[in-house]
N, C-alpha and C positions, 0 to 999 in steps of 0.2 A: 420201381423199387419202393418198397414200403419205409418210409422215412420217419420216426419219431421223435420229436423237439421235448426237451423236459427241462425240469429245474429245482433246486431245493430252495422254494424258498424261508425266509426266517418266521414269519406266521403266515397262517391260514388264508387269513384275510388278504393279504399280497397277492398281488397277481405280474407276472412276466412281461412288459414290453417289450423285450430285444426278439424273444419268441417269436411274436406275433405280428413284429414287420419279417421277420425270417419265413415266416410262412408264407406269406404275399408274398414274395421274391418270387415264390416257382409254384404257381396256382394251377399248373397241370400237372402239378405230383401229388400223388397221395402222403399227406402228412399229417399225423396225428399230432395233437399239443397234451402234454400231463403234465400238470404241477404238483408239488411234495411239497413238504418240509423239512426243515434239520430234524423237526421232534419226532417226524417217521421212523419206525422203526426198518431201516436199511436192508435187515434181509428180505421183509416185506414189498420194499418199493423196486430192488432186484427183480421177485418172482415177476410182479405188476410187471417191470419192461420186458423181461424174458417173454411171459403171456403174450405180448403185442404180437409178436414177430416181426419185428423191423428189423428190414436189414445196416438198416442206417439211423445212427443216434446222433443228435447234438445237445450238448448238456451245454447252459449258459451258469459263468462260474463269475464267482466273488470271491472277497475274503470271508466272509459269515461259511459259504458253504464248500469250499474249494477239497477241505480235509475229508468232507464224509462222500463228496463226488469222486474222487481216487478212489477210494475203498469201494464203491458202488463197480465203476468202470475193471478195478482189477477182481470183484469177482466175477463179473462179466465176461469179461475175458476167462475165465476160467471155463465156463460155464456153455459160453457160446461163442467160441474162440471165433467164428467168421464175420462177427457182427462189427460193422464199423464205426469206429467212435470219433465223431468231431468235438475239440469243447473250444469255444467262445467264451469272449467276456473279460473287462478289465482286470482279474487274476491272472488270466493265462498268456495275458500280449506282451507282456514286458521279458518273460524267460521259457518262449514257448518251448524250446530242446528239453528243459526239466519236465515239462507235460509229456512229450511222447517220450521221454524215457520212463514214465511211470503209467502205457498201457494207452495213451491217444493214440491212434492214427493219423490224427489233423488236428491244426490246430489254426483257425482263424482270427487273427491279427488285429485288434482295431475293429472299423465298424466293419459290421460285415454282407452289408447288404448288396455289395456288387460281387462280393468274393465266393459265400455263400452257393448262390446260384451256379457261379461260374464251375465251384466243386462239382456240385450236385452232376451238374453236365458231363463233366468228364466219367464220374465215379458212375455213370449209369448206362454210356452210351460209344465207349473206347474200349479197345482189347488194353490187356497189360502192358506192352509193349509201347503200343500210342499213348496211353495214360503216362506211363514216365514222364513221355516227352512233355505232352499236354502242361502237365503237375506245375512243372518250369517256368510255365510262362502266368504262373497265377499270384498276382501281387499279391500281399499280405497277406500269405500265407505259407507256416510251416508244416511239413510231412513226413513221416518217415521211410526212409529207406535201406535198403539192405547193407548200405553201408552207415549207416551211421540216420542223425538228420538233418535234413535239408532244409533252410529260412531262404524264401525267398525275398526279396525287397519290398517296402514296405508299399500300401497302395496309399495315393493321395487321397483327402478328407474330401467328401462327397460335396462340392461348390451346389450345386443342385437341390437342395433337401425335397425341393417337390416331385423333385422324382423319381423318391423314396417311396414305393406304396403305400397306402395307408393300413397301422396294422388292425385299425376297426369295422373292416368290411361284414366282421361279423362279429359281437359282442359274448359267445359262446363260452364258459367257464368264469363270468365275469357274476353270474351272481352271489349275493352278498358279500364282496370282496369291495376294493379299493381299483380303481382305475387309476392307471399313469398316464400322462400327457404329455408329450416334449414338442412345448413350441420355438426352440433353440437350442442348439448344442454351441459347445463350448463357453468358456466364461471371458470375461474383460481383466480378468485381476488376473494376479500369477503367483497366489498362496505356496509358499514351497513345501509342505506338506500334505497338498494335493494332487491328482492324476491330473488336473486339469487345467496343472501348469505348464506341463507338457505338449499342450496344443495351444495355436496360438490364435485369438481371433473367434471371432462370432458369427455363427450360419442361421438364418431364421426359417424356420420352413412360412411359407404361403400363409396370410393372416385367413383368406377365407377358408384354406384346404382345415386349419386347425377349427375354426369357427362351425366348421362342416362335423369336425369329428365328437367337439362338446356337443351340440344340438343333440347328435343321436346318443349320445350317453345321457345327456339328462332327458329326452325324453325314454328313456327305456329303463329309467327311473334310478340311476346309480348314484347311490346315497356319500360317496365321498371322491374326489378327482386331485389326484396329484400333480402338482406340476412336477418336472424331473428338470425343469431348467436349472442350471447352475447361481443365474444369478434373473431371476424371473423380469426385474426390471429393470435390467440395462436400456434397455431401449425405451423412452418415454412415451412415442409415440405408439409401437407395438402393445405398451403395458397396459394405457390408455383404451385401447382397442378393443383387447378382450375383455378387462375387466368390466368394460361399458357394456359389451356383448350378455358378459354373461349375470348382472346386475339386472339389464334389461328381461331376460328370462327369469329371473327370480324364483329357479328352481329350490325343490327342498332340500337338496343336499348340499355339502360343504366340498369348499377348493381350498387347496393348499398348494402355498406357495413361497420359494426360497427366495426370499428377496434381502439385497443391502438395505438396511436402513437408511443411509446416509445419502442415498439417491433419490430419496422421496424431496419434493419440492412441494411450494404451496399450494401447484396446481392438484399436484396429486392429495395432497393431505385434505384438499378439500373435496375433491372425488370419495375419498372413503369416510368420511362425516357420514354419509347418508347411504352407504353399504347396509345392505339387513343384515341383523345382529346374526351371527353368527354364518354366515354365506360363504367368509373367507377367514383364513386361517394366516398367519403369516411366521417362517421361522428363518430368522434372522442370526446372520451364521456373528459374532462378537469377536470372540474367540481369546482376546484380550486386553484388558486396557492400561498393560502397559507398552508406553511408546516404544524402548527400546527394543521388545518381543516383537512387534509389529513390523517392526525397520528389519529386523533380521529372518523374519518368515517373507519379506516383500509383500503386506499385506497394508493396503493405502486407507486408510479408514479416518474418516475427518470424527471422532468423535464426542466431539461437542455436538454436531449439527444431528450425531447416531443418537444421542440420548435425549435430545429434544424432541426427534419425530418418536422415537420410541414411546418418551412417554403423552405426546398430543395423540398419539395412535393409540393408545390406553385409554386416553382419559374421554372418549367416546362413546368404549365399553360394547362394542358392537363388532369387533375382532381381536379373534384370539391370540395372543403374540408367545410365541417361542424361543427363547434366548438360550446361544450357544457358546459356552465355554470351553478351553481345551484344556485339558491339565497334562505338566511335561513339554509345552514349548522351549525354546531357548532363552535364556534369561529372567525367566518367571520360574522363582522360585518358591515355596510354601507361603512365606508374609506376605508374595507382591499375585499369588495367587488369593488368599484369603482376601486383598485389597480390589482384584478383579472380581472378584464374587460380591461382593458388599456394592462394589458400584452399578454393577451389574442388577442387585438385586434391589435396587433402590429405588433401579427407574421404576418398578413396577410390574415386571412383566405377568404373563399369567402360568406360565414354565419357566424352568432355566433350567438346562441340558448340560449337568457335568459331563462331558466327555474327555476322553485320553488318548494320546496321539496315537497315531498308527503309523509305525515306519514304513510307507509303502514303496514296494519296489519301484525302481524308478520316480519318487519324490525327489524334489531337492535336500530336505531335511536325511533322507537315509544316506544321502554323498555324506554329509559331515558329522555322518556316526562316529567318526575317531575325536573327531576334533571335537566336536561338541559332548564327547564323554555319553553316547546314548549305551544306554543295555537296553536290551527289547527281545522279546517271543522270537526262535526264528520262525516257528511256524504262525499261519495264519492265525489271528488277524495285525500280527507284528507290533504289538501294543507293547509301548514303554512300562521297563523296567525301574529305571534312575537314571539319572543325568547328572552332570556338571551342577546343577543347580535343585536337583531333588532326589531324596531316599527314596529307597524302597518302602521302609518304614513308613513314610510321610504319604507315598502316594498308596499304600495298603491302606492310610487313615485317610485319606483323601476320597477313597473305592466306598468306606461305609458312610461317611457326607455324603456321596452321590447319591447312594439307594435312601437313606432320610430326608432327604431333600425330592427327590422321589415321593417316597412315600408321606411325608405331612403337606411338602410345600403345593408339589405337580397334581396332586390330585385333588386339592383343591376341598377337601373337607376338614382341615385345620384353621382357615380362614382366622377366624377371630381370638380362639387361643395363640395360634401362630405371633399374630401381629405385636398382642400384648407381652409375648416373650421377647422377641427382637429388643420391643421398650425395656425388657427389662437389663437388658444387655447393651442401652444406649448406642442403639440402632446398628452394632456388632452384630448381623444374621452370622456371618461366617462361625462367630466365635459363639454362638450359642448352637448352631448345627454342630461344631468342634466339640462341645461340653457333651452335649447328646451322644456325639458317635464314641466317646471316652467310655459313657455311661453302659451305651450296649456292649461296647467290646469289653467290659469288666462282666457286665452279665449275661456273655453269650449271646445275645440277643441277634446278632447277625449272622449266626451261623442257624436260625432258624425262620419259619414261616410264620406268618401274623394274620388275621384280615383284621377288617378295619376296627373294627369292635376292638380287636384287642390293641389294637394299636392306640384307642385313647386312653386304657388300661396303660401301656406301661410309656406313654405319653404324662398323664399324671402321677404316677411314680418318678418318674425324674426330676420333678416340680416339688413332689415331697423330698425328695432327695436332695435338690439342688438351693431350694429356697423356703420348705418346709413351712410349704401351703398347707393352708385348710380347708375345709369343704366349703365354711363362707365368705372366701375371701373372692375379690370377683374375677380374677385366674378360673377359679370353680364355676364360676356363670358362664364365664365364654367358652368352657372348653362344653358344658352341662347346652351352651344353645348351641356349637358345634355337632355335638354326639346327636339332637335332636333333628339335625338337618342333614344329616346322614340319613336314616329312612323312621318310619313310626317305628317307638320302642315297643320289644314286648314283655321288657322290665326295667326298672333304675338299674342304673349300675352301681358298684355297692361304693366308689367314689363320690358319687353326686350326693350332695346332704338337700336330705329332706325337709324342709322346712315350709310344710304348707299351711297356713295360718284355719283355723276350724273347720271355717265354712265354705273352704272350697269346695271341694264335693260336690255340698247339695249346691254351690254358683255354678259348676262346672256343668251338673248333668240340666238346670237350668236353660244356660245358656245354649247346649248343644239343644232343646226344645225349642226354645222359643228365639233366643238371641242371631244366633248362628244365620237362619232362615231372616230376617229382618236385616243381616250386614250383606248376603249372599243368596235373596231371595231366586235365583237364576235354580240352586241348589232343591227349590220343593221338592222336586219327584225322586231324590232319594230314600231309601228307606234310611233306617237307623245302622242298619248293620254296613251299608254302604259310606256312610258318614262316619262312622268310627273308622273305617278303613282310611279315608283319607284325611282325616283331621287329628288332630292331639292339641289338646291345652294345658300349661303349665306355666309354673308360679315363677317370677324373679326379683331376688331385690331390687328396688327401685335404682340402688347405684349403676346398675344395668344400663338403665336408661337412658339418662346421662351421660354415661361412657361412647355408648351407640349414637349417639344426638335423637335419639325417638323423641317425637314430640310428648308434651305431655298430657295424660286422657286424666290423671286424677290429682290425691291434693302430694304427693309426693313421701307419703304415707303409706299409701297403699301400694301392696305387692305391683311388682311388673304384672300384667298376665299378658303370654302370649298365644297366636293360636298358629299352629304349623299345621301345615297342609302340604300336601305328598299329590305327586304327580299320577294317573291312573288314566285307563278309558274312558272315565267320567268325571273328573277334572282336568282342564286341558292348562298345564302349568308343564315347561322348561324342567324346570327341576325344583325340589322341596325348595320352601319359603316360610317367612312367618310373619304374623301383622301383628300391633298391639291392640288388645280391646279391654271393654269394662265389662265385668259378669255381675 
């Protein structure tokens, strides 16, 4: 039987695990793998599986893509009514009856890599009659029947992980995507607003069999690897292992990993001192910091000890740190939220993830939807509405903090205007994010698209609005050396004030001859036109200076001058920068 595995998933870049141990379960059947996304357009990815001819589909489902996977499955059914449909995956295990009432056939339970195969066998190798009986004896797993449908009992959690096959035997649709990793399932904590409270206890698979599986991913050159662990370092000894492992490789691409903060120890914090910049990523679920939200999610978090490693793990500058907020827990209401954000935003991180709860089926948090006053989506992805302790209102104004917070803080090209606004708000981020999101929701500004360019455009518009700056006040410096470390301009923008004293010019085309070459003689064999490409120099007040702690090159008189330089083929630079010089 011709078997096809697919999935939608939410970008490009993503690629499927549960797939692709699904496939290694039964390496004597023909089984195709195709991955989509939600942004596909649906009648499209139809034709696409129709085209395969599989007699057998299994679609692996979430909350991101569970809605356009029905609509997929009952055209299908329309279409090619014999074609068999399995779906899998954390959406479908908690109320599998609601799936095959709407066009599954099967629905696999949990993990499903013993159950899987064991379908496959019957579904390909039993008359009708035998198949019934078979069906019955297949743990975690629902089906349906002419009478109605049938849940079998559930199957216990795989004690064994190593004899799990591995789903990298062949690396096949993997490139320029994201690879995921799971060197553990389950988690140590018992979050009540996650699935993964619902199991209990930690499985590690094999440190070499995982050791086995990075090797061939970084050598076949995969520019980014996920960990999918819950809580990556629960185990010190395990953490210690791989990250030595894969340090010692010193591949070029980046791993990412979900780790508690608060489990880092000095052993560890001195292990990643000397991690290469950028090698490892780290996102650190927070969630909240107030105590009483914490007590009532069962969420154990010492944090004191969380915002100390947070910020020694910053202050290295050699991993990138991700911080997770929830908005709409219990007890955390809009103040003691804007107070988690600020404390949050304090330590320093290099993100910080507004997110919003999700009622998920089977959470502990959806039991005490009465009690705790939740309204939420019933459809996927079951995201709060208001609560006991927050509006609609508030969390609608909460939604456009998230995307500006996004867009100035997460991207990381506001940097120095950023900072000096916070100051101006006596270190209030929350309540200057708060004033901004007023700003755009009076001028529409959220119901539209930006890039970045214009985002410093009505970034300094708010600034005249708010505090009714001027072009040379030094607000206008740092957003004006912001905009310039974004990439080479190929004009001023009409916010930045001109003010370059005579003789720049003829210092500037000067220094780009003679100067330039004497700070960067490495630079000879470019030409001129390559030089212009990756260099730009421009004038600052000297208050600049000072502000930034730049040392000082003159008598404090003379203009700042600095020189930015942009990353290319032929300068080997991370990303745009700038130095101070004298022309």
């Amino acid at each position: 039987m011709k078997i096809l595995l697919t999935t939608l998933n939410s970008k490009y870049i993503h690629s499927n695990l549960a797939l692709r141990y699904l496939r290694e379960t039964c390496p004597e059947e023909e089984i195709l793998l195709k991955e989509y996304t939600i942004n596909d357009r649906l009648e499209v990815v139809v034709g696409d599986i129709y085209k395969t001819g599989a007699q057998i589909l299994g679609f692996s489902c979430y909350i991101w893509n569970i809605t356009e996977t029905l609509q997929i499955i009952n055209t299908l059914k329309q279409v090619a009514p014999e074609m068999i449909i399995i779906l899998g995956g954390p959406e479908v295990s908690y109320n599998p009856g609601e799936y095959l009432a709407q066009g599954a056939d099967y629905v696999v339970i949990g993990e499903g890599e013993q159950t899987f195969p064991e379908l496959i066998n019957i579904l390909k190798g039993s008359s009708p009659t035998r198949r019934a009986e078979l069906l019955t004896e297949v743990k975690g797993l629902a089906y349906q029947t002419e009478q109605g449908a049938s849940i079998n009992p559930p199957r216990d959690l795989i004690k064994d992980l190593g004899s799990v096959p591995s789903p990298y035997t062949t690396l096949d649709g993997l490139e320029h995507k994201i690879a995921y990793v799971e060197s553990s399932r389950g988690c140590p904590f018992n979050c009540q607003y996650c699935l993964s409270s619902t199991i209990q206890g930690v499985r590690f698979f094999p440190l070499e069999r995982t050791k086995e599986e990075l090797q061939k991913l970084i050598s076949a050159g995969v520019k980014q690897v996920k960990f999918v662990d819950r809580t990556f370092n629960c185990s010190k000894q395990h953490t210690l292992e791989l990250w030595s492992f894969i340090k010692e490789w010193h591949p070029e691409g980046n791993f990412h990993f979900e780790i508690s903060g608060d489990l880092l120890d000095a052993e560890l914090l001195e292990f990643l001192r000397d991690v290469p910049k950028g090698l490892f990523q780290f996102e650190v679920g927070v969630q909240s910091t107030n105590l009483r939200t914490l007590e009532l999610i069962d969420r154990k978090t010492d944090l004191d000890k969380l915002s100390k490693n947070v910020i020694q793990v910053s202050s290295g500058r050699n991993i990138m740190q991700l911080l997770d907020l929830i908005a709409g827990l219990p007890e955390e209401d809009y103040a003691s939220f804007g107070r988690s954000f600020n404390e949050v935003y304090g330590w320093g991180p290099d993100k910080l993830h507004l997110g919003f709860l999700k009622l998920l089926q089977g959470s502990g948090v959806r039991q005490k939807v009465e009690h705790w006053g939740y309204k939420f989506n019933a459809e996927p992805p079951y995201q709060v509405l208001a609560s006991n302790w927050l509006s609609y209102a508030e969390l609608l104004r909460l939604q456009i903090i998230e995307d500006l917070v996004d867009k100035y803080f997460n991207s990381g090209r506001y940097k120095h205007s950023l900072n000096f606004l916070v100051n101006q708000y006596q270190g209030d981020a929350f309540r200057m994010f708060e004033e901004l999101a007023i700003y755009w929701e009076s001028k529409g500004y959220h119901r539209q698209a930006h890039n970045a360019k214009v985002l410093f455009q009505l970034l300094w518009d708010f600034c005249v609005d708010a505090f009714s700056v001027q072009g040379d006040t030094l607000f206008a410096e740092l957003l004006k050396l912001d905009y310039l470390l974004l990439d080479k301009p190929a004009r001023t923008p009409d916010w930045v004030s001109v003010d370059e004293p005579p003789f720049f010019k003829e210092r500037a085309n000067h220094f780009f001859q003679q100067g330039l070459l004497r700070l960067m003689p490495q630079l000879k064999d470019l030409s001129k036109r390559e030089i212009n490409k990756h260099f730009h120099l421009d004038c600052f007040s000297p208050q600049l200076a000072g502000y930034l702690e730049l040392p000082l090159i003159s008598d404090g008189e003379e203009p700042l001058y600095l020189l930015f330089y942009y990353p290319g083929q032929l300068l080997k630079a991370d990303s745009p920068g700038f130095i101070p010089v004298v022309i």
